[in-house]
C-alpha positions in Angstrom: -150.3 86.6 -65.5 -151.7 82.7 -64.6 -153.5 84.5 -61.8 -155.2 87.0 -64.5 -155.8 84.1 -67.2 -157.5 81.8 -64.1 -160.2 84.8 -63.4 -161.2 85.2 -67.0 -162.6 82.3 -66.8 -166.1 81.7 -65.7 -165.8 79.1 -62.9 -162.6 81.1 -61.0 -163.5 84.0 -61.6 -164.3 84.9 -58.2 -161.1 82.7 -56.8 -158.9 84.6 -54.5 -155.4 85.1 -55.6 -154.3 83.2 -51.8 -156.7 80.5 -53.5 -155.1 80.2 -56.9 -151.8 80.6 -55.6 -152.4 77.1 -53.3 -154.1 75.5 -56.1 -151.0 75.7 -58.0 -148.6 74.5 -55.7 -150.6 71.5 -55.1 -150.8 71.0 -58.9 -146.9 71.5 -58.9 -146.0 69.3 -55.6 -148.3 66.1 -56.9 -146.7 66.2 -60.8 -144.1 63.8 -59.9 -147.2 61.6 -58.4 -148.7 62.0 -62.2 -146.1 62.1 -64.4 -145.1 58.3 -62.4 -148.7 56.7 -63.1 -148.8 57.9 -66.8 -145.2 56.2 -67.3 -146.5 52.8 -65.6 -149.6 53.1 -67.8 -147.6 53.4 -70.7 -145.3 50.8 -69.9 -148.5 47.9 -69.4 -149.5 49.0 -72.9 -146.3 47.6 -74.4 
């Protein structure tokens, strides 16, 4: 389903499913990495 949603879109729409597939996991595998940094950013504000 993610795989048909990315190709409707203009800029992917050519992306191989090997590509989306790799983009994903690196999305998934560096979260930690973002979801850290927004929590720190957060916390300076207070």
């Amino acid at each position: 389903m993610i795989i048909e949603i990315v190709r409707l879109v203009r800029s992917t729409a050519n992306a191989t499913e090997a590509e989306i597939k790799k983009t994903i996991m690196t999305w998934i595998q560096h979260s930690g990495d973002r979801i850290k940094a927004r929590l720190k950013a957060v916390s300076r504000k207070r």
